[in-house]
C-alpha positions as CSV (number, residue, x, y, z in Angstrom):
1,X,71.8,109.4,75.7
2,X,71.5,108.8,72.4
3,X,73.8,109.4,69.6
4,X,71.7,111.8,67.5
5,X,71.3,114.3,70.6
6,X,72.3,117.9,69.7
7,X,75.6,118.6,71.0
8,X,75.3,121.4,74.0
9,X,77.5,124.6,73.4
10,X,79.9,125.5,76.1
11,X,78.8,128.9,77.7
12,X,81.0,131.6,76.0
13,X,83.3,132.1,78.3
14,X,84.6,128.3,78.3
15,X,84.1,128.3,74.1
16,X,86.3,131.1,73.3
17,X,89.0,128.9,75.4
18,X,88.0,125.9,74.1
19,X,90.2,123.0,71.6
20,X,90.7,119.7,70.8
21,X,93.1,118.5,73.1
22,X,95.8,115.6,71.9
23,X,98.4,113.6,73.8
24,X,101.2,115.7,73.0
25,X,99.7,118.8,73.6
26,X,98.0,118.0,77.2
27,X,100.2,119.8,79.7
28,X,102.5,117.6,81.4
29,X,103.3,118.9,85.2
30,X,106.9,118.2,86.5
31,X,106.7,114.5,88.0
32,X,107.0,115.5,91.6
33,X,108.2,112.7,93.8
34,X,105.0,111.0,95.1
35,X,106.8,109.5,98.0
36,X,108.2,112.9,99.4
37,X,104.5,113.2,99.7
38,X,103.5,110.5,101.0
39,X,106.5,110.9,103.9
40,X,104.6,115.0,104.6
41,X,101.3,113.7,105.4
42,X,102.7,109.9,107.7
43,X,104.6,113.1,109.4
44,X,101.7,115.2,109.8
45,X,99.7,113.0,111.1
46,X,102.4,111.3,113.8
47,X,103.7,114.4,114.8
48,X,99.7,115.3,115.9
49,X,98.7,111.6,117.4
50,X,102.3,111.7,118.9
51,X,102.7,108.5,117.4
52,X,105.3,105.9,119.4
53,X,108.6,106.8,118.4
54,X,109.6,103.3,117.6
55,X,106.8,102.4,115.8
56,X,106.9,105.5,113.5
57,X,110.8,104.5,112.9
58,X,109.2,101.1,111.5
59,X,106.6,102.2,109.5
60,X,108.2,104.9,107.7
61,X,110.0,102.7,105.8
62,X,109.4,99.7,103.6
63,X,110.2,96.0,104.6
64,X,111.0,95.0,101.0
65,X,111.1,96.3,97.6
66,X,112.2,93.8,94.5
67,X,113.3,95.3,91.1
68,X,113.5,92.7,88.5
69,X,115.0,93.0,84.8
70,X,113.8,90.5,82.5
71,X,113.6,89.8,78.6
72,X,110.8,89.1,76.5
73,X,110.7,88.0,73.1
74,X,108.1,90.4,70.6
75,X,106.4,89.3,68.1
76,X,109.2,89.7,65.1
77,X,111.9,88.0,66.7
78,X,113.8,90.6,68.9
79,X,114.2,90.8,72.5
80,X,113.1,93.5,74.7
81,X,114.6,93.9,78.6
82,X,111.6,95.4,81.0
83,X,111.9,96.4,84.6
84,X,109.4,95.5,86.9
85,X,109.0,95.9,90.6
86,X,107.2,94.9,93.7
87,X,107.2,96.8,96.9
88,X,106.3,95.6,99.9
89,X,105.9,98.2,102.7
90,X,104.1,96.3,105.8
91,X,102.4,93.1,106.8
92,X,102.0,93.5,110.6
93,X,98.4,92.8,110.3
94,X,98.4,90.3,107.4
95,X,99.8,89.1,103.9
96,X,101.4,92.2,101.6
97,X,98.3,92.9,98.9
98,X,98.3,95.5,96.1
99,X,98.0,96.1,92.6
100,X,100.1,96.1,89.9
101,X,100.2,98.6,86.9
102,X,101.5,99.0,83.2
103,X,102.5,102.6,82.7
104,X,105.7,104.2,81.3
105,X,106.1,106.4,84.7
106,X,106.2,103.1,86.7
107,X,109.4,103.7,89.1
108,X,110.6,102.6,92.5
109,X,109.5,106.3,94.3
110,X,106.4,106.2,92.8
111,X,105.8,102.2,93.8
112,X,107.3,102.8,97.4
113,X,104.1,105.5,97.9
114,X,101.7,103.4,96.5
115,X,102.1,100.2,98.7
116,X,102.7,102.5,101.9
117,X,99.2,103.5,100.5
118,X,97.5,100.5,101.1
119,X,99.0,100.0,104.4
120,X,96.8,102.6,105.6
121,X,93.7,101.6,103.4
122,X,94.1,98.1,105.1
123,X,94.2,99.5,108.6
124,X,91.6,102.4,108.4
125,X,89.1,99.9,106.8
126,X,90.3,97.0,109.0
127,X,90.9,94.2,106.6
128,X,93.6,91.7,107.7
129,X,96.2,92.7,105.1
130,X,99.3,94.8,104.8
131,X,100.6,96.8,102.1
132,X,102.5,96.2,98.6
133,X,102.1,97.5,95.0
134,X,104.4,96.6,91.8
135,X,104.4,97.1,88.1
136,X,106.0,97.0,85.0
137,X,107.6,100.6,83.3
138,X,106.0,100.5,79.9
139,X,103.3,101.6,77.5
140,X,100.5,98.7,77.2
141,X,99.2,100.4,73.8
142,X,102.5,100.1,71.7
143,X,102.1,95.9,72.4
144,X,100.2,93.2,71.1
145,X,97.6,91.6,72.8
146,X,100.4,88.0,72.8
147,X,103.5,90.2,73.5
148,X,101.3,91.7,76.7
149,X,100.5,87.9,77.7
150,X,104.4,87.2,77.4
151,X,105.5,90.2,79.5
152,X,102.8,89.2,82.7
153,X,103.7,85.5,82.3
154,X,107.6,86.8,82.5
155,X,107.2,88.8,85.0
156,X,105.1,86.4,86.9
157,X,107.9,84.5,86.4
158,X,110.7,86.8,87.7
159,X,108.7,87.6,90.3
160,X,108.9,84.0,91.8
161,X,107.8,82.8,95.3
162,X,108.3,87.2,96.1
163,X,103.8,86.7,95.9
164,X,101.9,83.9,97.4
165,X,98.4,83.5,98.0
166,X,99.1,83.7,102.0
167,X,102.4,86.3,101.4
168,X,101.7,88.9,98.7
169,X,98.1,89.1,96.7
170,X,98.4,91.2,93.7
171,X,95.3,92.6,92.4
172,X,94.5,95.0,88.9
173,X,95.9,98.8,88.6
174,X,96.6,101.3,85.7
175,X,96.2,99.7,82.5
176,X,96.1,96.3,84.4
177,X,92.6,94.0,84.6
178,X,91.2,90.4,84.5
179,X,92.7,89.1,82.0
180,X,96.1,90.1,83.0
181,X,95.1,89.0,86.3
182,X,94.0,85.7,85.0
183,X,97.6,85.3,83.0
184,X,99.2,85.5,86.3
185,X,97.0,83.4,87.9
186,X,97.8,80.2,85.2
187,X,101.5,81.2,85.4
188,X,101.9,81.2,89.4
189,X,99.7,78.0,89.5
190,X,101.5,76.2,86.8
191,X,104.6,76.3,88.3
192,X,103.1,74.9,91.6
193,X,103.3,71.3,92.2
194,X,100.1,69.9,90.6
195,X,98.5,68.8,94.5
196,X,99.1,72.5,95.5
197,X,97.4,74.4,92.5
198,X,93.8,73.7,93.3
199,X,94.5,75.6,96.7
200,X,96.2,78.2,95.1
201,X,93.5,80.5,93.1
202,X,93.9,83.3,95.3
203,X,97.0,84.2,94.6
204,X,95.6,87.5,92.8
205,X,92.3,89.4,92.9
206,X,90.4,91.4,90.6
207,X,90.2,87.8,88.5
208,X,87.8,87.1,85.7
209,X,84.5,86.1,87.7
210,X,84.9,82.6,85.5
211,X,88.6,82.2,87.1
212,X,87.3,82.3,90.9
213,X,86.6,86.4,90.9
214,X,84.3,87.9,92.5
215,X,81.5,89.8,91.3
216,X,81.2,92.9,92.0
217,X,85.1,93.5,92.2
218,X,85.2,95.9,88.4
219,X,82.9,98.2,89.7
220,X,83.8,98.0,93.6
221,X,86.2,100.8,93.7
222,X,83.8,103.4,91.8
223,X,81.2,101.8,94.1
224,X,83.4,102.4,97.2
225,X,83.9,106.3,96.2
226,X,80.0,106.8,95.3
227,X,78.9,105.4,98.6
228,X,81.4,107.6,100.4
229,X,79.7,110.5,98.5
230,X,76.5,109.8,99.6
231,X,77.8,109.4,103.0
232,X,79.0,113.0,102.8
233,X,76.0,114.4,101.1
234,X,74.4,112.9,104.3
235,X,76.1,114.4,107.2
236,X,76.0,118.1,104.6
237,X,72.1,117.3,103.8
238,X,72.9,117.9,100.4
239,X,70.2,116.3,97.5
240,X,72.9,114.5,95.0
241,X,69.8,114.4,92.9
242,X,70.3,117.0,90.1
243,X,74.0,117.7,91.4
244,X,76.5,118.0,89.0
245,X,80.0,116.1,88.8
246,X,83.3,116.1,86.5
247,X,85.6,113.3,86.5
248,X,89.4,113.5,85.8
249,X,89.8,109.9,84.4
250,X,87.6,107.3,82.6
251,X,88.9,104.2,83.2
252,X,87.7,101.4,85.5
253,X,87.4,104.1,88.5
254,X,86.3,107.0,86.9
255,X,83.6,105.6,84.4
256,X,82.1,103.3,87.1
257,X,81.7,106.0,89.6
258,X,80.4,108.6,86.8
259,X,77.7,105.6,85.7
260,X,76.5,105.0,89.4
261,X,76.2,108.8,90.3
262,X,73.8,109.0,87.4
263,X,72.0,106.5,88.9
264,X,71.4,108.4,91.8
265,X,70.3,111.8,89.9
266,X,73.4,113.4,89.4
267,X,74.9,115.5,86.6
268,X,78.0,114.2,84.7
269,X,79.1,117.9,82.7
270,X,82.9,117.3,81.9
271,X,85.1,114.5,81.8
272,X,88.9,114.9,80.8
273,X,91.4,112.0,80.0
274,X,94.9,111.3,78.8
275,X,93.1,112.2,75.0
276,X,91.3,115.3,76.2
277,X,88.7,116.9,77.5
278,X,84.8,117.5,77.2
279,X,82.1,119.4,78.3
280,X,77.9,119.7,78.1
281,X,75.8,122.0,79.4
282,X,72.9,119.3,79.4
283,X,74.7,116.6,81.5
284,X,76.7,113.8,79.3
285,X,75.6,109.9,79.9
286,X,78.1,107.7,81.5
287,X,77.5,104.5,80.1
288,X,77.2,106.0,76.4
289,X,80.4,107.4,77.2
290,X,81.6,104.6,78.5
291,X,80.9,102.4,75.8
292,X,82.7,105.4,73.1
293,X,85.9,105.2,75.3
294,X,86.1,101.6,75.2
295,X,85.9,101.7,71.4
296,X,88.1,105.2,71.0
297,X,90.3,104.4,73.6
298,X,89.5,107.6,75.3
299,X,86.7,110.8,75.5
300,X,88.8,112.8,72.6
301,X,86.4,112.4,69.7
302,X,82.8,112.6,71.7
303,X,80.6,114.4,69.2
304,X,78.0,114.6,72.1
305,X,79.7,117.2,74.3
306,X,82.0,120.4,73.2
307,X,86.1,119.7,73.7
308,X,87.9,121.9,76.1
309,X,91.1,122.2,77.5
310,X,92.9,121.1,80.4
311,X,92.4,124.6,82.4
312,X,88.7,124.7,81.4
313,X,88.3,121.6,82.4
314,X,89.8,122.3,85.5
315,X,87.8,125.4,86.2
316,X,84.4,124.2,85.5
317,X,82.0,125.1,88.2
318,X,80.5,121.7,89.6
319,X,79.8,120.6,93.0
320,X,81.5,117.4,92.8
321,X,85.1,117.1,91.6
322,X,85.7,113.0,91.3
323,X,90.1,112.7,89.9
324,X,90.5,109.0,89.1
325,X,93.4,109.3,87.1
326,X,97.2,109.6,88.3
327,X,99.1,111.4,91.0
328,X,99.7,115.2,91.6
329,X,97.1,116.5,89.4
330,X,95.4,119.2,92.1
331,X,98.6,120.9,93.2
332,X,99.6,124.7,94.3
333,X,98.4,125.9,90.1
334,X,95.8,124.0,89.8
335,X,93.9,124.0,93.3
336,X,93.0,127.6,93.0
337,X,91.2,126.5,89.5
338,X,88.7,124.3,91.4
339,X,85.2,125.7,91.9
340,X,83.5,122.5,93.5
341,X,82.3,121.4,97.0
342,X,83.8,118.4,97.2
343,X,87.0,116.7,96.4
344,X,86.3,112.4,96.3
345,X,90.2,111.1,95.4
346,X,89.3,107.6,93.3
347,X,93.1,107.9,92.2
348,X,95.9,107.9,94.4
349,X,97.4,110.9,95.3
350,X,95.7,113.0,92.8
351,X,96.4,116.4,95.6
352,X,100.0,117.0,96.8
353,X,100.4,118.5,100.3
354,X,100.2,122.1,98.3
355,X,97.0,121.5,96.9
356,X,95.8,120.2,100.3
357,X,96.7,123.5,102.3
358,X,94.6,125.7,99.0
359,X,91.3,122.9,99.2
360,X,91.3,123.2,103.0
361,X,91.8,127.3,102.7
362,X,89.4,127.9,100.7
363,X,86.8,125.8,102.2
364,X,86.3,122.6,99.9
365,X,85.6,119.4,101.4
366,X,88.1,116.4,100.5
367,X,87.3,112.8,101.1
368,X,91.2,111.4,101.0
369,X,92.2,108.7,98.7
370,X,93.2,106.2,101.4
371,X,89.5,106.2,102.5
372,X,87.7,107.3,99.3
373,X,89.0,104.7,97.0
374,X,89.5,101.7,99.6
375,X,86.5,99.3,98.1
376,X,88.9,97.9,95.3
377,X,91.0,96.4,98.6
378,X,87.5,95.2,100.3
379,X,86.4,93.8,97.5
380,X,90.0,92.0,97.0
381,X,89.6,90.6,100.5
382,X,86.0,89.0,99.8
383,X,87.1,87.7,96.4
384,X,90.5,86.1,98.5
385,X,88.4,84.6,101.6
386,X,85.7,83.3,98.8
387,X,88.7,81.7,96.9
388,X,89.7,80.3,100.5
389,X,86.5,78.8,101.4
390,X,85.6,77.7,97.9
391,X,82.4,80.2,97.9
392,X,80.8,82.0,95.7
393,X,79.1,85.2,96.7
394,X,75.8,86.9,94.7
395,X,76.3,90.9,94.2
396,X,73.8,92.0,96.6
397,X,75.7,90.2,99.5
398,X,79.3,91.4,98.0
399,X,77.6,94.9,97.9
400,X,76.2,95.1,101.0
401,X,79.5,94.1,103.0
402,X,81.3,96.7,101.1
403,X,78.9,99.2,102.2
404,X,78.7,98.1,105.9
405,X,82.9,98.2,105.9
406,X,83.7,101.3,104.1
407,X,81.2,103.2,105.6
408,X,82.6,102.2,108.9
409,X,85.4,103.4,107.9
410,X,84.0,106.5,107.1
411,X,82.5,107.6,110.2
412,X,86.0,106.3,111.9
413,X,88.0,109.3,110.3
414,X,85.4,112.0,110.2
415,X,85.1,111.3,114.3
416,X,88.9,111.4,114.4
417,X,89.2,114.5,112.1
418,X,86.4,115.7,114.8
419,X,88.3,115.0,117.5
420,X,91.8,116.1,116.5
421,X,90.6,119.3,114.8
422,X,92.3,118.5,112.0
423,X,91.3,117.6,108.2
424,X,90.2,114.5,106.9
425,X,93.3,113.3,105.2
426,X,95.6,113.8,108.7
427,X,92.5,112.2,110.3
428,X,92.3,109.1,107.8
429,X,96.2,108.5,108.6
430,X,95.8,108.9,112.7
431,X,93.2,106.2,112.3
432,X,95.5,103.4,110.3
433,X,98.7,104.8,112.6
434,X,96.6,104.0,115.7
435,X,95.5,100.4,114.3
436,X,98.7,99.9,113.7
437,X,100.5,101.1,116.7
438,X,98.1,98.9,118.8
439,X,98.8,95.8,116.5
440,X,102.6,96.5,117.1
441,X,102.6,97.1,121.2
442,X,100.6,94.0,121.2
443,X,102.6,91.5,119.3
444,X,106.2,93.4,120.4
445,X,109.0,93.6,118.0
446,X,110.9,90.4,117.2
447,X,113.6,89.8,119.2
């Protein structure tokens, strides 16, 4: 789209509502605890698979969570203390992997959800790992780009032997990405003994392609939520072509998914981000967006749409609703707002158990996170066995595999929500219980 298009006015109804939208004055819902969540739905779903009794003792609990204090000298001399931590909920089918993110809300509740998380994104989607997720409690944005590189390297550092390249795989999150990846990457191999670092690269995913990543692995989780959307449109016989889509987020997840649905026809008409909210009539282009955010560092400014506000936003009539921003944001006020046909979670756990029971009430299709946003893990696992087997994969072959697994996937929990008469998120978690209870009856419990 190009620059000197006319902006689109918002229909009357949304401009009479509309503003710009700052920071400060985006409503800021009370931080609900994401892992009371988290514990709802694992109960939900064992309760209905009568899941072993022993089993669901294990996994409903972590086997590890670090928390790690550690100073870091800024750039004018003083020292700052950060906390960091890394959660490690299960490895019963292989080495702990997750990402790690930057974010002032970072604590151990919210960390404990998000590795039990990709537990079940492992199992549903049947990649030989288990499930861990860490990070850092700060704002990125108030640091330099050489106090950032201090704070990974430290933390790498604090961190210790607690990740491994056949232990615990971290891979990129919020406000995390190659080149923070790559920073831990030269930290965790320089303090290997020189034979050992060679054999060593995989330690992280989600590299710079030039540091052993993989390509394909920026766009893979976007990718991973657009192919489960066409999947859906499928089995609906709904033409994507001319649909139209908002995204709550425009990030790595949110921008990638919004540039690949306009690939495929569809309409991008609002977007809303930590700096606001915007809206066009005429559709808005994803990469031009894109390309303002990375420069702006967010939509808030877009002279090519109309600002709105959060609730506008919220309540714009679409049929595709894509969140790829943070937890809790379709809950018991705002679910009512929605007026799409679909619900694809890129984030995770954007709907709390109350927004659930409104979606499934009032008839709008959901595609849960632990499914919808599982090709940022698949693609981890290709980029880890290429750095094991010293390959290189082109995109079309990375692409392809991705498809082939999460579509798997895909059909796995929408027989199961079939079968179980139940909705798609309970169904998603009875498949990764049942992997998982198999995995443990098989091996046994040491001693």
């Amino acid at each position: 789209m190009s620059s000197k298009t006319v902006v689109e006015k918002v229909p009357k109804v949304i401009s009479e509502r509309a503003e710009q939208v700052s920071v400060e004055q985006m409503p800021k819902p009370v931080k609900a605890s994401v892992y009371d969540n988290v514990t709802k739905q694992f109960n939900k779903a064992a309760d209905l698979m009568k899941l072993d009794r022993n089993i669901r003792k294990i996994l409903a609990t972590t086997m590890n969570e670090i928390v790690v204090h550690f100073p870091v000298k800024m750039d004018d001399g003083r020292i700052e203390i950060f906390t960091g931590y890394r959660v490690q909920h299960n490895n019963a089918q292989g080495p702990f992997k997750g990402g790690l993110r930057f974010h002032p809300d970072v604590d151990i509740d919210e960390v404990r959800a998000l590795a039990t998380w990709m537990t079940w994104k492992a199992a549903i989607t049947q990649i030989p790992f288990g499930g861990a997720k860490g990070g850092i409690q700060f704002d990125p944005s108030e640091y330099s780009r050489t106090e950032l590189e201090r704070i990974t390297r430290r933390f790498t550092f604090a961190l210790g032997d607690t990740i491994g390249p056949e232990y615990d795989i971290p891979a990129p999150d919020v406000n995390t990405n190659p080149q923070i990846m790559a920073w831990i990457l030269d930290t965790y191999i320089s303090l290997r003994p020189p034979t050992r670092r060679q054999n060593d690269l995989h330690v992280v995913t989600g590299k710079p392609v030039e540091a052993g990543g993989s390509l394909g692995r920026d766009k893979a989780t976007g990718q991973g939520v657009v192919y489960m959307i066409e999947e859906w449109a499928k089995d609906h016989k709904f033409d994507l072509k001319g649909a139209t889509y908002i995204v709550q987020g425009f990030g790595n997840v949110g921008s990638w998914a919004a540039r690949l649905m306009q690939l495929l026809g569809s309409k991008l008409i609002a977007v809303e981000d930590a700096t606001g909210a915007i809206y066009s009539v005429r559709g808005l282009d994803a990469k031009h967006l894109a390309a303002h955010v990375r420069q702006k560092g967010g939509v808030a400014g877009y002279k090519i749409a109309e600002p709105i506000d959060h609730e506008t936003f919220m309540r714009t009539k679409a049929d595709i609703f894509i969140p790829a921003a943070l937890e809790n944001q379709i809950t018991v006020e705002t679910a009512p707002w929605l007026m799409v046909k679909l619900v694809a979670e890129g984030a995770n756990g954007p709907t709390d158990p109350d927004g659930d029971e409104i979606l499934q009430s009032r008839g709008i299709d959901l595609i849960p996170d632990i499914l919808c946003n599982s090709g940022g893990v698949i693609v981890s696992y290709f980029e880890w066995l290429q750095n094991k087997r010293s390959e290189s994969w082109e995109l079309e072959e990375v692409d392809q595999k991705l498809h082939k697994k999460i579509i798997s996937a895909y059909r796995r929990v929408r027989d199961t929500a079939r079968d179980h008469q139940t909705d798609w998120r309970t169904a998603a978690y009875i498949v990764a219980l049942c992997r998982l209870e198999r995995v443990y009856k098989e091996r046994g419990i040491f001693p």
